[in-house]
C-alpha positions as CSV (number, residue, x, y, z in Angstrom):
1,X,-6.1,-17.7,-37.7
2,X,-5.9,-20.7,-35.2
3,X,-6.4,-20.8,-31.7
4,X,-3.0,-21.7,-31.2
5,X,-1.6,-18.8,-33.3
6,X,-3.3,-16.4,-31.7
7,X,-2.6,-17.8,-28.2
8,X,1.0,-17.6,-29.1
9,X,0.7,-13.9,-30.2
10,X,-1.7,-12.9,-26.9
11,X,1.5,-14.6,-24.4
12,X,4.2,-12.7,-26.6
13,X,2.5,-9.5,-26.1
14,X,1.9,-10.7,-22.4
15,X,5.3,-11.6,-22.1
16,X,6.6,-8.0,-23.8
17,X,4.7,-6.0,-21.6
18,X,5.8,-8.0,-18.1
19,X,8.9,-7.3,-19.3
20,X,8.7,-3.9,-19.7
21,X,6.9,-3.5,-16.5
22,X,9.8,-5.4,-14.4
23,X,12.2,-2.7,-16.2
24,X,10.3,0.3,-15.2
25,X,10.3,-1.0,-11.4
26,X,14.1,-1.1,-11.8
27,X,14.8,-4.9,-12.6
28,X,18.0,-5.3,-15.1
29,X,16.5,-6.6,-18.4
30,X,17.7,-10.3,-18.4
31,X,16.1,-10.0,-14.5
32,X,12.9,-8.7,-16.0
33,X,13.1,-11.6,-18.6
34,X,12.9,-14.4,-16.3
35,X,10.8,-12.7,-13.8
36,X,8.1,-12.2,-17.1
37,X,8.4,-15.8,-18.3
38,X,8.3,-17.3,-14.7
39,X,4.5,-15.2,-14.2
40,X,3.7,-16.1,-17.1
41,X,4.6,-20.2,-16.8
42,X,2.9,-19.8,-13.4
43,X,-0.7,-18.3,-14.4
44,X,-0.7,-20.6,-17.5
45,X,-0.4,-23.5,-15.2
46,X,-3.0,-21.7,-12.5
47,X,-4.9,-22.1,-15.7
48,X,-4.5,-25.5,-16.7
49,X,-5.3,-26.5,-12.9
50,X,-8.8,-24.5,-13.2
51,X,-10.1,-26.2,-16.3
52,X,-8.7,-29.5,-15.0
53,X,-10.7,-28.9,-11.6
54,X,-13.2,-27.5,-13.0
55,X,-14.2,-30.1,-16.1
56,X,-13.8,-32.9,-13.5
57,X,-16.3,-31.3,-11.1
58,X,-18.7,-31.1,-14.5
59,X,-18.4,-34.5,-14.9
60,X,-18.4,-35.6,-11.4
61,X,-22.0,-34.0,-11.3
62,X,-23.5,-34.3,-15.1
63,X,-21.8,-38.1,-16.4
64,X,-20.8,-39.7,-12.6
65,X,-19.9,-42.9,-15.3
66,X,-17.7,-41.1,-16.7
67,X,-15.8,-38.8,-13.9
68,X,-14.9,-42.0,-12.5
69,X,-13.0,-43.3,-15.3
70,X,-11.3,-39.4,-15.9
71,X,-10.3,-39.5,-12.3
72,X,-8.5,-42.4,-12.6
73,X,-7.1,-41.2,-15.8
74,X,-5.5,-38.4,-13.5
75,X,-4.5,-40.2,-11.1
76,X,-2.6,-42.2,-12.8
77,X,-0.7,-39.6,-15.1
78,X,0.4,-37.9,-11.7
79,X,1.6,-41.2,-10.6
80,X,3.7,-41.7,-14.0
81,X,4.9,-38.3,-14.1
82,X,6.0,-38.3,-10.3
83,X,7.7,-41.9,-11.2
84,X,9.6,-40.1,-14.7
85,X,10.6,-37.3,-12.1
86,X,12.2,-39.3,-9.2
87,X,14.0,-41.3,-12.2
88,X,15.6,-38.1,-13.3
């Protein structure tokens, strides 16, 4: 089974159980659906910021050469997206 697969299976069971946890505090189920997807969106970008921060500190300490060019790298998608974003 790939990665991929099985992170799909791990966030619908993720996603399942949020959603049954909003309904047992009360939520209506189309409340406890977007509340569920919303935690979910927000801890898998928490995530992506934590790998990103965390491999650029690896190689800002173990390959300086290279962290310089990576840093640009992500500089310069933030710059694009925040361009794509004003453009609508």
């Amino acid at each position: 089974m790939s990665i991929e697969a099985t992170s799909d299976q791990i966030r619908q069971k993720a996603l399942a159980s949020l959603v049954d946890n909003f309904l047992k505090q009360g939520h209506s189920p189309e409340y406890a659906q977007v509340l569920a997807v919303s935690t979910i969106f927000q801890t898998d970008l928490d995530l992506r910021n934590a790998q990103m921060a965390r491999l650029l500190a690896w190689l800002k300490q173990e390959h300086h050469d290279i962290y310089v060019s990576a840093l640009s790298v992500v500089e310069k998608t933030c710059e694009e997206f925040e361009r794509r974003v004003q453009q609508g």
